[in-house]
N, C-alpha and C positions, 0 to 999 in steps of 0.2 A: 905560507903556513900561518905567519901571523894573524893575519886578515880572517881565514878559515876559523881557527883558533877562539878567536873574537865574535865569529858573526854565528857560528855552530853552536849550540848547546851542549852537546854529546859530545865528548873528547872521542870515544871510539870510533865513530864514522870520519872523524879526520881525514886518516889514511886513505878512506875510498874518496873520499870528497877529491882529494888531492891528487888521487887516481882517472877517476873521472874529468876533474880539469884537463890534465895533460891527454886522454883523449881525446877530447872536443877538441883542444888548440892543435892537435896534431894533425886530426879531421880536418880544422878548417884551413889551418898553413897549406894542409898539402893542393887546396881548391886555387887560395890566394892570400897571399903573406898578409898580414896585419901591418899599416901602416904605422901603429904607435903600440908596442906588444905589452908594455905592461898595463895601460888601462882595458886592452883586450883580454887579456887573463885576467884581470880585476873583475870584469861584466860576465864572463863566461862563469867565475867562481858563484856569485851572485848569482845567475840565472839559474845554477845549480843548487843553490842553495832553498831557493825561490820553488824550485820545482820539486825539492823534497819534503818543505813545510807542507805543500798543498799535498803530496802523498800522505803524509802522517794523518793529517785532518780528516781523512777520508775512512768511515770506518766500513770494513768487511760485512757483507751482508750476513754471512755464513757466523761471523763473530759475536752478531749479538742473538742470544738465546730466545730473546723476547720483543720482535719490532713492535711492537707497542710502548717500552722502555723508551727509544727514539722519539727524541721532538720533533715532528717533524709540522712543518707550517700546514694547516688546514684551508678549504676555502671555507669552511664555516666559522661565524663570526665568533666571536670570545664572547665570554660572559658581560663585559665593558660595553660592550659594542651592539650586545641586544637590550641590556638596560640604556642606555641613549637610547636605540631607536624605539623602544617602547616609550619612554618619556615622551618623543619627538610625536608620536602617534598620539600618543592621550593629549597634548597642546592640541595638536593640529583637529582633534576631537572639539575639543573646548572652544576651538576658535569656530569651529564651523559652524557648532549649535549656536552659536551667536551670531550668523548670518539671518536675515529673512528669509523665512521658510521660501519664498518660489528661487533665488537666487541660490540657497542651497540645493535644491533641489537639482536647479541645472548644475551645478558643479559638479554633483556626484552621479546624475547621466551622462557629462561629459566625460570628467577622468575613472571614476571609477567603473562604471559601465559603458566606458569608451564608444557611446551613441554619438552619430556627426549632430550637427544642428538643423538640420533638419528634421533627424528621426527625433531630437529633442522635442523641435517643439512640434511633432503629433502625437508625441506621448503628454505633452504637457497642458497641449492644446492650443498653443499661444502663434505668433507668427514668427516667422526665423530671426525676423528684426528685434522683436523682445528677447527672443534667445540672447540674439547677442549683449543686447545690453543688462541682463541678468548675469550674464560670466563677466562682462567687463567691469560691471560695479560691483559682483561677490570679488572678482580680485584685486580690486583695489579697496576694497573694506579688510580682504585679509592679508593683504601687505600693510596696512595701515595697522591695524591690528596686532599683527604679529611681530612688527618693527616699535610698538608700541611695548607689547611683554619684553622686548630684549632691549629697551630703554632701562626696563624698570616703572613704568608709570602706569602700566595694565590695561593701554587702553581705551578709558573708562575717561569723559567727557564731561 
């Protein structure tokens, strides 16, 4: 009781806590004795305990007037989380108009218009081999670049 007493908030549930104990241990003696009975009644108390917070925590659907009231977690982002990735986009803006027009060019029929490299370069005009060396030097100008703004040094040469 002590233990109860101690680990319960509520003096009134006591009684049941302590009722529900000696079910459970009576439940489980009757299956197979407990080799060590007080720290079995100890974990059994606790489990019960354990399993009433998480009832409490739970609130009735029916209970609340207004589910809109309810936090509940979104998958759309928070207001934090669209200002970054608006920032991240206006950088990633800045950095790209700073590329050479044809090496930009292939970057954004690459990722953004998701063309292979070769419908690249019939749109571009060039051979598949330029292609690639137009995406391999826009991304190492814009890793260069971009590891340059998050230095702190912009860059700029």
């Amino acid at each position: 009781m002590q233990y109860l007493r101690t680990a319960w908030r509520s003096g009134d549930d006591i009684a049941d806590l302590r009722q529900d104990v000696y079910v459970r241990v009576f439940e489980s003696a009757s299956k197979q004795l407990p080799q060590l009975a007080r720290p079995f009644v100890f974990a059994i108390a606790r489990n019960l305990i354990i399993d009433r917070l998480r009832r409490h925590r739970i609130i009735p659907i029916e209970g609340v007037p207004d589910l809109d009231a309810i936090e509940v977690a979104s998958d759309e982002p928070g207001p934090d989380r669209k200002t970054i990735a608006r920032d991240e986009l206006r950088r990633l803006k800045l950095v790209l108009d700073r590329l050479p027009p044809r090496c930009r060019e292939a970057v954004i029929l690459k990722r953004v218009e998701k063309l292979s490299r070769p419908e690249i370069a019939l749109r571009m005009g060039i051979s598949e081999n330029t292609v690639k060396r137009h995406l391999a030097d826009a991304a190492h100008l814009l890793a260069d670049m971009l590891y340059a703004e998050q230095l702190g040094t912009g860059g700029e040469e």
